[in-house]
Structures are given as structure tokens and as C-alpha cells.
PyMOL Python script that loads the backbone (N, CA, C, O; Angstrom):
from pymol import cmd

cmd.read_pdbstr("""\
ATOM      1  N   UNK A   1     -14.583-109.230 191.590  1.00  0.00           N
ATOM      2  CA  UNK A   1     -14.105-108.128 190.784  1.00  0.00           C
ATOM      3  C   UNK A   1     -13.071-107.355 191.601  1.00  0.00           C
ATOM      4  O   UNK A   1     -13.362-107.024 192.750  1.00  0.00           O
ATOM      5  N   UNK A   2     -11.999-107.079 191.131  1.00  0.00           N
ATOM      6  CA  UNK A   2     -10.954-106.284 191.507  1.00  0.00           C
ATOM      7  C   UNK A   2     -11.204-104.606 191.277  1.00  0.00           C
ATOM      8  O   UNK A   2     -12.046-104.163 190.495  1.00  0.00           O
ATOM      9  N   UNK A   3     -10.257-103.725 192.158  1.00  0.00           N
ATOM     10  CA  UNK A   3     -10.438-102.809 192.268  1.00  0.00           C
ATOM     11  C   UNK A   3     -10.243-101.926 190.610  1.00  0.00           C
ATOM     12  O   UNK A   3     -11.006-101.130 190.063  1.00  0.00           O
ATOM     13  N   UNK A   4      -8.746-102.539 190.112  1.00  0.00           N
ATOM     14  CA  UNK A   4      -9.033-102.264 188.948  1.00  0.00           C
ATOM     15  C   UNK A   4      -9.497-102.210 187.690  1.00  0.00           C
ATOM     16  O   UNK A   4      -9.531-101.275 186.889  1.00  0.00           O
ATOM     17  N   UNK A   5      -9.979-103.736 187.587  1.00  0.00           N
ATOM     18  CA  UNK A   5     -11.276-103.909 187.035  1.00  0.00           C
ATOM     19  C   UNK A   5     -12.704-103.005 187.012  1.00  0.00           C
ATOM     20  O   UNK A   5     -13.403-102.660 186.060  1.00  0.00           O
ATOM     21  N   UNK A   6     -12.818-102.806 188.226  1.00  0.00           N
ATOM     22  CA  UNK A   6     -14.236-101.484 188.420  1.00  0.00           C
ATOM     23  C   UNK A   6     -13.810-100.683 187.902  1.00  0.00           C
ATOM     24  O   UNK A   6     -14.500-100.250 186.979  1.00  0.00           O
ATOM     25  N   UNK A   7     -12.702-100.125 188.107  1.00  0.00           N
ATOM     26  CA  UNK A   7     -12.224 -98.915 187.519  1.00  0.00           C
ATOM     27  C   UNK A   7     -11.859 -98.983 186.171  1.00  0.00           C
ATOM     28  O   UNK A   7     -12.124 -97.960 185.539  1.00  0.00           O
ATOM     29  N   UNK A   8     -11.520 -99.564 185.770  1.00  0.00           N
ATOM     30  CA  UNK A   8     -11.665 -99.544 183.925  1.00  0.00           C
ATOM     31  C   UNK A   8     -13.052 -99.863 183.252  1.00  0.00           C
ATOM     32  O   UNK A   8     -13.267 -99.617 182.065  1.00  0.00           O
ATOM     33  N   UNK A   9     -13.936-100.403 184.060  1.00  0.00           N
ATOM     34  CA  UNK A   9     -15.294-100.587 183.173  1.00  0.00           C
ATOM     35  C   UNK A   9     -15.622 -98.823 183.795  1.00  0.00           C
ATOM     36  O   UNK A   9     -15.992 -98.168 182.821  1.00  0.00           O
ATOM     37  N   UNK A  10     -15.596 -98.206 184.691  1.00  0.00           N
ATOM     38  CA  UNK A  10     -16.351 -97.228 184.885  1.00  0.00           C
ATOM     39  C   UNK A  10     -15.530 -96.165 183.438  1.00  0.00           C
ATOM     40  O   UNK A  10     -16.063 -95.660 182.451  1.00  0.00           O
ATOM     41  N   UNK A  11     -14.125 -96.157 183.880  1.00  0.00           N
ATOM     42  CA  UNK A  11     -13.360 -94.962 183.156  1.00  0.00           C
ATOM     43  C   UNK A  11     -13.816 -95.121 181.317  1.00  0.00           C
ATOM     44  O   UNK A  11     -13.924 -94.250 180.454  1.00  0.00           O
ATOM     45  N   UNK A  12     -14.050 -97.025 181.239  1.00  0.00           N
ATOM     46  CA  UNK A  12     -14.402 -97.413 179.770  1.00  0.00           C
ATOM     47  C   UNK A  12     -15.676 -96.539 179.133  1.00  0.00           C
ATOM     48  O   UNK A  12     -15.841 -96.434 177.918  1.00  0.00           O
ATOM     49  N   UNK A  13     -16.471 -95.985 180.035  1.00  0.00           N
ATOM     50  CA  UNK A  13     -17.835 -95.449 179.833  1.00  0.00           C
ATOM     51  C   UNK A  13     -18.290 -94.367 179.990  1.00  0.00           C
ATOM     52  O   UNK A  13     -19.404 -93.967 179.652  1.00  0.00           O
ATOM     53  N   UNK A  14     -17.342 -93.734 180.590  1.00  0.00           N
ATOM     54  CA  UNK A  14     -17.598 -92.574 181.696  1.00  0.00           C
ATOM     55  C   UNK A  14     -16.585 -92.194 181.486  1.00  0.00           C
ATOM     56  O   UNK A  14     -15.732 -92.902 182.020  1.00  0.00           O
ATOM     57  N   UNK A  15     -15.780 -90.515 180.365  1.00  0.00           N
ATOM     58  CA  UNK A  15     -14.413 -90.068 180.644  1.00  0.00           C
ATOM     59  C   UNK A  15     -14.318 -89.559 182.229  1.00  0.00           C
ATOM     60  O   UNK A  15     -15.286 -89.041 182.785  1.00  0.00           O
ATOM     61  N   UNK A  16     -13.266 -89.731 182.773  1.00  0.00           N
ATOM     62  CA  UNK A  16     -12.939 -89.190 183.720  1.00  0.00           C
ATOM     63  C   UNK A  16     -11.826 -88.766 184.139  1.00  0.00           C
ATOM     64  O   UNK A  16     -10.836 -89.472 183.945  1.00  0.00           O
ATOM     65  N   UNK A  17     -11.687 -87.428 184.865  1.00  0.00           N
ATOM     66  CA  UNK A  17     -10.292 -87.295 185.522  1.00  0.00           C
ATOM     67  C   UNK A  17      -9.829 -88.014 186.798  1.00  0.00           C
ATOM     68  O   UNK A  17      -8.604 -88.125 186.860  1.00  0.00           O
ATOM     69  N   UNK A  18     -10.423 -88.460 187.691  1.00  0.00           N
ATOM     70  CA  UNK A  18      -9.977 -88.928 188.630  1.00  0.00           C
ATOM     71  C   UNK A  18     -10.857 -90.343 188.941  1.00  0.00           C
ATOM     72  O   UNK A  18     -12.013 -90.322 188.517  1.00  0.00           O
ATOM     73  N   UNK A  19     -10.618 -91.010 189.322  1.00  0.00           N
ATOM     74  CA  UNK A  19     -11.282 -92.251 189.881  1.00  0.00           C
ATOM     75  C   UNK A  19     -10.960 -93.062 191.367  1.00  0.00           C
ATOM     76  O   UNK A  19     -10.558 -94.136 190.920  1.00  0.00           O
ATOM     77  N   UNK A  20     -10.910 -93.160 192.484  1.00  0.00           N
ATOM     78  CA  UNK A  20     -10.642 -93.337 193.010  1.00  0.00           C
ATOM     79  C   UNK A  20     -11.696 -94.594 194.040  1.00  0.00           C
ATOM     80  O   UNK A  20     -12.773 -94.241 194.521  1.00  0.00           O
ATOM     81  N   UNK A  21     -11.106 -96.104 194.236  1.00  0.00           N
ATOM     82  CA  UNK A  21     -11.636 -96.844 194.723  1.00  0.00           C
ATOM     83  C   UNK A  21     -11.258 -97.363 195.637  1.00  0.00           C
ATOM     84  O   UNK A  21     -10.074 -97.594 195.882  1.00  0.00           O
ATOM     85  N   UNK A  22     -12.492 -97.729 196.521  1.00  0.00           N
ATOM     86  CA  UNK A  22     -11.736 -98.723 197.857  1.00  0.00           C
ATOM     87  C   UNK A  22     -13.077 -99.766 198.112  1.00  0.00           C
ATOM     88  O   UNK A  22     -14.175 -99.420 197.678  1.00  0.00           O
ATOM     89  N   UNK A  23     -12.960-100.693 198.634  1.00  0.00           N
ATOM     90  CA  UNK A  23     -13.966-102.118 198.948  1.00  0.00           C
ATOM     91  C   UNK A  23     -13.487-103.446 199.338  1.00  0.00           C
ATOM     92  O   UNK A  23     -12.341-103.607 199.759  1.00  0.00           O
ATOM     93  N   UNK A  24     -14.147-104.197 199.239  1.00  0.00           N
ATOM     94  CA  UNK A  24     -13.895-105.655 199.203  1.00  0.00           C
ATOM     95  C   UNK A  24     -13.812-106.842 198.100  1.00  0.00           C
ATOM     96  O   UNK A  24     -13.373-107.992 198.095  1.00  0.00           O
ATOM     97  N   UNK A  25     -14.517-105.904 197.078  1.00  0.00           N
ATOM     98  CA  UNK A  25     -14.415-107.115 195.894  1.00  0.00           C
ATOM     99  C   UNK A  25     -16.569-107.333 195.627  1.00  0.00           C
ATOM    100  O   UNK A  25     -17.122-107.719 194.598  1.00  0.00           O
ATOM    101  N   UNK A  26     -16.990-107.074 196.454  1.00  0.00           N
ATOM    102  CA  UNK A  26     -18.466-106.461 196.464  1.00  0.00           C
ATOM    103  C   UNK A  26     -19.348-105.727 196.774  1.00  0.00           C
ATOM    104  O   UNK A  26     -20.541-105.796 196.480  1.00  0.00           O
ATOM    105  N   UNK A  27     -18.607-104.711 197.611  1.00  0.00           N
ATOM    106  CA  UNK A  27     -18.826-103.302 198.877  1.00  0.00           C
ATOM    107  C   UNK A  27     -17.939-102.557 198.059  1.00  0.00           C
ATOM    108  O   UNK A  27     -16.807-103.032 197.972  1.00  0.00           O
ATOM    109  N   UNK A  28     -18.169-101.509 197.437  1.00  0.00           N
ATOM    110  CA  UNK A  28     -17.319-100.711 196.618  1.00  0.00           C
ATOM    111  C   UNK A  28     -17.442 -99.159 197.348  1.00  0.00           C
ATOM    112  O   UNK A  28     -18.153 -98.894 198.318  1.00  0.00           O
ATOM    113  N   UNK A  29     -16.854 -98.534 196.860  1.00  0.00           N
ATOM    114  CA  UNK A  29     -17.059 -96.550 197.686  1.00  0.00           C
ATOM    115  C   UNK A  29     -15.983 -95.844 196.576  1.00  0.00           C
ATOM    116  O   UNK A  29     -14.828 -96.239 196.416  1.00  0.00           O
ATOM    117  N   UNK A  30     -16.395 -95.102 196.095  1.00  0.00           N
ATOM    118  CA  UNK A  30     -16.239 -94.655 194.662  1.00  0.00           C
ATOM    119  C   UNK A  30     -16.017 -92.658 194.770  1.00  0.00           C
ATOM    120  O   UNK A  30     -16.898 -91.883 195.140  1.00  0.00           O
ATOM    121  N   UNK A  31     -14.934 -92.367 194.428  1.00  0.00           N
ATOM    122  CA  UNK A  31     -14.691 -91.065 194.602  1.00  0.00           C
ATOM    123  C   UNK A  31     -14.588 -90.759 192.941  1.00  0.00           C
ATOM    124  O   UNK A  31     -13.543 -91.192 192.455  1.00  0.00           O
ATOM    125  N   UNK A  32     -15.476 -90.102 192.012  1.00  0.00           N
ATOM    126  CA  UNK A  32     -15.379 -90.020 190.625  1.00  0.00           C
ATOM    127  C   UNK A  32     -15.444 -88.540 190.235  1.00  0.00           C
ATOM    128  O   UNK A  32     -16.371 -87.795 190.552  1.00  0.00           O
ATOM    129  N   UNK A  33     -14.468 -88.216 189.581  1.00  0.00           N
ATOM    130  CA  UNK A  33     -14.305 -87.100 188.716  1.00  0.00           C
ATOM    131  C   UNK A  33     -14.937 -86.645 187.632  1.00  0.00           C
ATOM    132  O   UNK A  33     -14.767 -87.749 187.115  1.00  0.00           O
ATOM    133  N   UNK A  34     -15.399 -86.166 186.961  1.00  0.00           N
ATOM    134  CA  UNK A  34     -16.300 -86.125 185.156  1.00  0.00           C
ATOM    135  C   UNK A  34     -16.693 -85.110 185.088  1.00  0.00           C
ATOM    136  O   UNK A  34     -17.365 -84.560 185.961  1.00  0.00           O
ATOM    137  N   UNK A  35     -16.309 -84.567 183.874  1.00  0.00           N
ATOM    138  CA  UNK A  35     -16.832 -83.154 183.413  1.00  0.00           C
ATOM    139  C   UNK A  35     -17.975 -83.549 182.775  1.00  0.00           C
ATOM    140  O   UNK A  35     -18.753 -82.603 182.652  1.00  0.00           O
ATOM    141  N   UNK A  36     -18.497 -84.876 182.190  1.00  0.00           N
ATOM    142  CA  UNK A  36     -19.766 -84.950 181.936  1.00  0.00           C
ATOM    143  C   UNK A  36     -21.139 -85.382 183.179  1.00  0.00           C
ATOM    144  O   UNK A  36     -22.230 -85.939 183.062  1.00  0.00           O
ATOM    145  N   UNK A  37     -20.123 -84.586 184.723  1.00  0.00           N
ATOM    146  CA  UNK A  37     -21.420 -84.275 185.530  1.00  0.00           C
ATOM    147  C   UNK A  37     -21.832 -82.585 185.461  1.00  0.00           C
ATOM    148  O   UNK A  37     -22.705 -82.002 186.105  1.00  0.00           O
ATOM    149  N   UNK A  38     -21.025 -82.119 184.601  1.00  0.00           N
ATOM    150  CA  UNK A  38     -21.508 -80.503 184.603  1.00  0.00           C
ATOM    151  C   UNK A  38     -23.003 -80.650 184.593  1.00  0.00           C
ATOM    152  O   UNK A  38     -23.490 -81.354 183.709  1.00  0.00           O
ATOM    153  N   UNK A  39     -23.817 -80.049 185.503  1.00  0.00           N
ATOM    154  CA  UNK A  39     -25.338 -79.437 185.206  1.00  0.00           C
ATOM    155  C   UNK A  39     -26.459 -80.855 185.403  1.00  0.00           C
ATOM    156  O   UNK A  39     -27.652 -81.028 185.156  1.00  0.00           O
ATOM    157  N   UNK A  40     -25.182 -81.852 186.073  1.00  0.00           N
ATOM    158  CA  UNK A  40     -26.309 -82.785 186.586  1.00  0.00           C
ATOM    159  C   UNK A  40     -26.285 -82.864 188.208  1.00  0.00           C
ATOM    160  O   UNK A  40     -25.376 -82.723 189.026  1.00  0.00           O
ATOM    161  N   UNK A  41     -27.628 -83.139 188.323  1.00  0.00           N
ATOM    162  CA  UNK A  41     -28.442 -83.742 189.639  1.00  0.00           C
ATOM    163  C   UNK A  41     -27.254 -84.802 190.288  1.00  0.00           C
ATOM    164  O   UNK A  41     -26.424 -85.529 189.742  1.00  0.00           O
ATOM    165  N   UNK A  42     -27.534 -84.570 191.500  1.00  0.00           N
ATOM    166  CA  UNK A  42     -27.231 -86.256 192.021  1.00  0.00           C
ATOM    167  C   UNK A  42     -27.386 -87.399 191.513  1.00  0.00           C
ATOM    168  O   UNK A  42     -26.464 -88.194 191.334  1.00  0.00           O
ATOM    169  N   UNK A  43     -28.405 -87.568 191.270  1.00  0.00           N
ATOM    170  CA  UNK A  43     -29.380 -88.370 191.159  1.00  0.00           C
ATOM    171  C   UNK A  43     -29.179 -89.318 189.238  1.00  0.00           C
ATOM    172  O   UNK A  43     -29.395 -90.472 188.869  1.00  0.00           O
ATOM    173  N   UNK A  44     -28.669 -88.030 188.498  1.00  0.00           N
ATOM    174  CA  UNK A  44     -28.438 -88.137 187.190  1.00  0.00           C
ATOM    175  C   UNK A  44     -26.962 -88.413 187.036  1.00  0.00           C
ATOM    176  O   UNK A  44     -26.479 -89.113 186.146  1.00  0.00           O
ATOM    177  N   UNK A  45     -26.258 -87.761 188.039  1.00  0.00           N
ATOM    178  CA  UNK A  45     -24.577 -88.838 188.018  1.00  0.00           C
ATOM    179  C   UNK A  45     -24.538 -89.845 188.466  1.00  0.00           C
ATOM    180  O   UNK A  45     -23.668 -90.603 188.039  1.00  0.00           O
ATOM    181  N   UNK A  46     -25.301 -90.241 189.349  1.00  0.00           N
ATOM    182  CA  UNK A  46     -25.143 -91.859 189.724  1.00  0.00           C
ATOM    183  C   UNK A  46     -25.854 -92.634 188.909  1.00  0.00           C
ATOM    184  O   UNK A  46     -25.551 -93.814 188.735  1.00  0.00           O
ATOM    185  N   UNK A  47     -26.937 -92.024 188.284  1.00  0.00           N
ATOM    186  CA  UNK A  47     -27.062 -92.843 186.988  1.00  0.00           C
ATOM    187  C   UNK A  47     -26.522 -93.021 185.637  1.00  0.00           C
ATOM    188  O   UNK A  47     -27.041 -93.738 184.782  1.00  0.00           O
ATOM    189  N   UNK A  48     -25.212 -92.173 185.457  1.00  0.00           N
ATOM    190  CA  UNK A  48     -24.314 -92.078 184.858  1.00  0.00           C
ATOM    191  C   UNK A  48     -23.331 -93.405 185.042  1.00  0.00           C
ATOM    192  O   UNK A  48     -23.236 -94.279 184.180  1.00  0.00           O
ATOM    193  N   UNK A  49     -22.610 -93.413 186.312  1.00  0.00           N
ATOM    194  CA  UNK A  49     -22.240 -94.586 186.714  1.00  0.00           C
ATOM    195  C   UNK A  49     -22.677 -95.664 186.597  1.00  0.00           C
ATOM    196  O   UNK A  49     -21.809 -96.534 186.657  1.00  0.00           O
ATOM    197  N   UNK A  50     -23.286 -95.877 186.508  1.00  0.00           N
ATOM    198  CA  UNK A  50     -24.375 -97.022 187.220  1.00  0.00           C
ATOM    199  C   UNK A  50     -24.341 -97.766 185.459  1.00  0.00           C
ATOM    200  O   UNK A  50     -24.080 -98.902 185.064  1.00  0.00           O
ATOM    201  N   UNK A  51     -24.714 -96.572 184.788  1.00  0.00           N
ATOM    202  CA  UNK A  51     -24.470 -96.806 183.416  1.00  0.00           C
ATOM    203  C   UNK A  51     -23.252 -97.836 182.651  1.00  0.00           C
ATOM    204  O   UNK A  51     -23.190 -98.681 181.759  1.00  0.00           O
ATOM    205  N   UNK A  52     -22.497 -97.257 183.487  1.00  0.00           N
ATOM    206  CA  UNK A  52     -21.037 -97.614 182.802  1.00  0.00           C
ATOM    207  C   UNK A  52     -20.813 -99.534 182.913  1.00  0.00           C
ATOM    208  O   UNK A  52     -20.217-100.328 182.186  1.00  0.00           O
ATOM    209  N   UNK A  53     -21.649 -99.707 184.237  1.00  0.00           N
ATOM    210  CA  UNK A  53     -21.940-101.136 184.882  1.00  0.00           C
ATOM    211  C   UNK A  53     -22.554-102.059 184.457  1.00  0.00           C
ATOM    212  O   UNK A  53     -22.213-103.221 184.680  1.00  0.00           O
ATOM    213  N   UNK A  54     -23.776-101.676 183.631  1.00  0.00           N
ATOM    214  CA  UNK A  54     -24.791-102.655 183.345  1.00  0.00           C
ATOM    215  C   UNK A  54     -25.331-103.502 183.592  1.00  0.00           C
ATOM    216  O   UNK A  54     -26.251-103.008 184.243  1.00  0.00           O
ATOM    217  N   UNK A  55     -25.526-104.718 183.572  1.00  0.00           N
ATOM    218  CA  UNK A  55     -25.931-106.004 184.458  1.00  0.00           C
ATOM    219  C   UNK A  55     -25.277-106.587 185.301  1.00  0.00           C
ATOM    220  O   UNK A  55     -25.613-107.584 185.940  1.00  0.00           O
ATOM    221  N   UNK A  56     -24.074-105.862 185.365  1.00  0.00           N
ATOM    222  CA  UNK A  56     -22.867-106.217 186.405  1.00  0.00           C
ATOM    223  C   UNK A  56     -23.657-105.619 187.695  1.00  0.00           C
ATOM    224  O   UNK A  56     -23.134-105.974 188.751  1.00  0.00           O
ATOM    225  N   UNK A  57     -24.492-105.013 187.804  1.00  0.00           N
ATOM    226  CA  UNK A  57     -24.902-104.524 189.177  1.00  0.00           C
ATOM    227  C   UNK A  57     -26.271-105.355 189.134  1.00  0.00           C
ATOM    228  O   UNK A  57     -26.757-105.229 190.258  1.00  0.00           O
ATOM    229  N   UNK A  58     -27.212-106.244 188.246  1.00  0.00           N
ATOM    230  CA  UNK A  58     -28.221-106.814 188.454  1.00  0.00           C
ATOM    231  C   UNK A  58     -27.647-108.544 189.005  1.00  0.00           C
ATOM    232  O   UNK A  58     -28.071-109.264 189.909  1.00  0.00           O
ATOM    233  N   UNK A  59     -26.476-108.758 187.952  1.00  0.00           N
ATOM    234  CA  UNK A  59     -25.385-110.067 188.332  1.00  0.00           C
ATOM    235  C   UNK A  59     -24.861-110.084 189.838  1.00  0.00           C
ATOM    236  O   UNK A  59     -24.984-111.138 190.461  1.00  0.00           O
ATOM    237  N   UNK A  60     -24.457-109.309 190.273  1.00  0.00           N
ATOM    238  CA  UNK A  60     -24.231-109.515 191.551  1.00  0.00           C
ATOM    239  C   UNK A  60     -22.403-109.390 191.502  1.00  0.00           C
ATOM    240  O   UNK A  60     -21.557-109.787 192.303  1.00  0.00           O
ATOM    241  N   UNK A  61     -22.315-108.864 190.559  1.00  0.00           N
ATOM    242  CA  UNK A  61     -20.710-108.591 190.140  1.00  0.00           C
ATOM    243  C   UNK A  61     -20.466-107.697 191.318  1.00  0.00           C
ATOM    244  O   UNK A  61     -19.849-108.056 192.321  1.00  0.00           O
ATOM    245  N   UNK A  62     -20.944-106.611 191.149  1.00  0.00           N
ATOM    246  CA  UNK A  62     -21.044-105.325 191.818  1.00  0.00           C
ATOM    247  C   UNK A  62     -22.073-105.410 192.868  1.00  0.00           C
ATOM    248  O   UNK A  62     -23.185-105.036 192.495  1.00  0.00           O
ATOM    249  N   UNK A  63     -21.970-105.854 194.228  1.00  0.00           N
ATOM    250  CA  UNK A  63     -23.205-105.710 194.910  1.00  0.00           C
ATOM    251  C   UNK A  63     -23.699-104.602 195.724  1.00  0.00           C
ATOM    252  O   UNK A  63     -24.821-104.549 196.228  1.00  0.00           O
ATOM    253  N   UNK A  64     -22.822-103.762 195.809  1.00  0.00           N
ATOM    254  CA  UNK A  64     -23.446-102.249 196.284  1.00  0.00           C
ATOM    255  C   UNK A  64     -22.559-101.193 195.985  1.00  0.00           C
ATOM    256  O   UNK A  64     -21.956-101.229 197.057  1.00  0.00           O
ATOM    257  N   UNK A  65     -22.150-100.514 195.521  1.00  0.00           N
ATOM    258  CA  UNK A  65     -21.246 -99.115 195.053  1.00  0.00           C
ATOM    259  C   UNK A  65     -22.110 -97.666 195.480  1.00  0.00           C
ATOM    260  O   UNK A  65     -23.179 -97.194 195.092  1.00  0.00           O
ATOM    261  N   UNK A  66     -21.072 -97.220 196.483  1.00  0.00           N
ATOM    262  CA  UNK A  66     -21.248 -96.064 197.049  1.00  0.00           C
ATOM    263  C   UNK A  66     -20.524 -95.083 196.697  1.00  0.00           C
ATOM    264  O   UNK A  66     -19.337 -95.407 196.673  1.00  0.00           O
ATOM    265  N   UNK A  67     -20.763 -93.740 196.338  1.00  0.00           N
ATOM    266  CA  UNK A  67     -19.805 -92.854 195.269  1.00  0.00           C
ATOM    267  C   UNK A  67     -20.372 -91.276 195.803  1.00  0.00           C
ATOM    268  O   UNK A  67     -21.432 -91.062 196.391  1.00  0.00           O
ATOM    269  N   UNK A  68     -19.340 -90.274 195.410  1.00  0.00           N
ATOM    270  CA  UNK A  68     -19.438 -89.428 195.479  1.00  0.00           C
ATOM    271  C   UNK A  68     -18.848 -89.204 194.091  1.00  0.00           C
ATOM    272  O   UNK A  68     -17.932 -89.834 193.562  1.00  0.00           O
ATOM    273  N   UNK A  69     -19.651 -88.044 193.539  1.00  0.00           N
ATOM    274  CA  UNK A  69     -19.016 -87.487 192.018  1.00  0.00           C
ATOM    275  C   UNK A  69     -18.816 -85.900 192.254  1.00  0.00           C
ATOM    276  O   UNK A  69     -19.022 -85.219 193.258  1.00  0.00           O
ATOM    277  N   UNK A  70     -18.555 -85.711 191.545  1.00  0.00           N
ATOM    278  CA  UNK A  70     -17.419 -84.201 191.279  1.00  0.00           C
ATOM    279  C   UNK A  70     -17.611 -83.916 189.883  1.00  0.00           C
ATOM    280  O   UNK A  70     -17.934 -84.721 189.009  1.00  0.00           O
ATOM    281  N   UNK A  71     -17.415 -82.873 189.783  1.00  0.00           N
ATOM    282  CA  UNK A  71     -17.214 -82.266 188.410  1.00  0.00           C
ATOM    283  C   UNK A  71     -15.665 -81.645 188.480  1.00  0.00           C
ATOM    284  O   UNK A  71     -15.185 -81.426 189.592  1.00  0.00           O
ATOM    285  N   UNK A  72     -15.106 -81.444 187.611  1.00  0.00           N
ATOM    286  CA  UNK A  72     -13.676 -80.919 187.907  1.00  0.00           C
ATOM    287  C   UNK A  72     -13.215 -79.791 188.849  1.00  0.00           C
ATOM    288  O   UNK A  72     -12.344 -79.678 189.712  1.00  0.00           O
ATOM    289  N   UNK A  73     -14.081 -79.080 188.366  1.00  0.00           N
ATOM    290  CA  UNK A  73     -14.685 -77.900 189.350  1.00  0.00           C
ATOM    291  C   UNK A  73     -14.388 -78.280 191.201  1.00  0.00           C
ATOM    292  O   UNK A  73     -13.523 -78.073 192.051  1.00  0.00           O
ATOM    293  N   UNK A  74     -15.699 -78.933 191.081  1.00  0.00           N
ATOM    294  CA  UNK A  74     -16.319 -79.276 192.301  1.00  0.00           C
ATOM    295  C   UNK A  74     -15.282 -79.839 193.171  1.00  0.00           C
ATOM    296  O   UNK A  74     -15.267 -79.599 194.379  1.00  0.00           O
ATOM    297  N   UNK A  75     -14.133 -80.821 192.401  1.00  0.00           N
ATOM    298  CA  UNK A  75     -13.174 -81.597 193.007  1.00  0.00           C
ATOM    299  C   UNK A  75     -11.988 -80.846 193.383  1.00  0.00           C
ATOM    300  O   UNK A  75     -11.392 -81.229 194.390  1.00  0.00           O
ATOM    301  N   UNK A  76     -11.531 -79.812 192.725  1.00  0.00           N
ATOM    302  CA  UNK A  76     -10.600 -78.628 192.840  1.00  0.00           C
ATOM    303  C   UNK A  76     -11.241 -77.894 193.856  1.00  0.00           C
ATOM    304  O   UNK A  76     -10.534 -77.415 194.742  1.00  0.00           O
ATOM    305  N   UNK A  77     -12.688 -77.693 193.886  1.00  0.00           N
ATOM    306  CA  UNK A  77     -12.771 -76.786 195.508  1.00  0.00           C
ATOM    307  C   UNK A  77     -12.143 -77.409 196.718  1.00  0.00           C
ATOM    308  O   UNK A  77     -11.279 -77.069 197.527  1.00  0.00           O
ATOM    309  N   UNK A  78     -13.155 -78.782 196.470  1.00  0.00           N
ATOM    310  CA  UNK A  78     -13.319 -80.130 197.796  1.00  0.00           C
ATOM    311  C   UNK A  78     -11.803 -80.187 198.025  1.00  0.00           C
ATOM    312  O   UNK A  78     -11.526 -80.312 199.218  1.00  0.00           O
ATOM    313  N   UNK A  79     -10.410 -80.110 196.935  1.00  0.00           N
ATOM    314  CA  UNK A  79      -9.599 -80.958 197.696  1.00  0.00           C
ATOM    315  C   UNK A  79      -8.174 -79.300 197.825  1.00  0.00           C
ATOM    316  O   UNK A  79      -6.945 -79.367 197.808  1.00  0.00           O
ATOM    317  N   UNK A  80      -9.022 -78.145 197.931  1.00  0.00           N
ATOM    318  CA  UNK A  80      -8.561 -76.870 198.313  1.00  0.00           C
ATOM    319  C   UNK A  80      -7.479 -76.317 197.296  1.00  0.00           C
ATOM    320  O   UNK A  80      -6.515 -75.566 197.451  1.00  0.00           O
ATOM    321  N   UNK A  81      -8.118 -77.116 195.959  1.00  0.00           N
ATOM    322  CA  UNK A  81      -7.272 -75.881 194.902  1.00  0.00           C
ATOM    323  C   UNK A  81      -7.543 -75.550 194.112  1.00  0.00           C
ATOM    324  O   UNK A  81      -7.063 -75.680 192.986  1.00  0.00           O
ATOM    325  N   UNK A  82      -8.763 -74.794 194.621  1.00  0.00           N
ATOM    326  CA  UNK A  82      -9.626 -73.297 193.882  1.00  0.00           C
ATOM    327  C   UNK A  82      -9.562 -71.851 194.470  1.00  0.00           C
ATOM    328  O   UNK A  82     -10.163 -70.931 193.915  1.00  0.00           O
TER     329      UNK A  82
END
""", "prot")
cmd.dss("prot")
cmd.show_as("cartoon", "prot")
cmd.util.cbc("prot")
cmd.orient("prot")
């Protein structure tokens, strides 16, 4: 799987403002934007993601994806323009 490939099944499922990927093609690291993480857990945005994937992460498409999520908010502090 290509980088942009991940990134259109995630953005396909998941609106987002920003997406940002880097890996190997099965080691993924995931910088994601979404206003539909307002008022969620950790725990409940990566299962958001994770969502967007489906058996692509039981297939072995996807064999490990590491991510940080943001809310629009959150990403405007982190990248100092709030």
C-alpha cells in the first residue's frame, strides 16, 4: 500500500483537514486532523481511524499505523497558530 492510498481510504471515512503520512508501505506514522475528534478520548480517535481501515489492518495491508490526532483546535495550538 502506498502512501497515498492510506491516505484516501482514511480521508474516504474520516473528514479531515490535514493528513499527513510517512512509512514503508507497512510501518505507517500518521499525523491526522478531524473535527470529528472534538470531545473524544485517545483511545476513541484511534478507533475512529482504525475505522476508516477495516480488514485492511486484520489482512496485513496495514501492519502497524502509529498516529497522532488533533482536532483543528488542537493542531493550530501544536503547530503555533493560536
Amino acid at each position: 500500500m502506498t502512501a497515498d492510498q492510506l491516505k484516501d481510504l482514511i480521508a474516504a471515512g474520516l473528514p479531515c483537514e490535514h493528513i499527513a503520512l510517512e512509512g514503508d508501505g507497512r510501518h505507517w506514522y500518521a499525523t491526522i486532523v478531524s473535527a470529528q475528534f472534538e470531545g473524544q478520548r485517545l483511545v476513541q480517535r484511534q478507533r475512529l481511524v482504525y475505522a476508516t481501515l477495516g480488514q485492511r489492518m486484520h489482512t496485513d495491508e496495514v501492519h502497524a499505523l502509529s498516529m497522532k490526532t488533533y482536532t483543528p483546535a488542537e493542531w493550530a495550538a501544536q503547530s503555533g497558530q493560536a
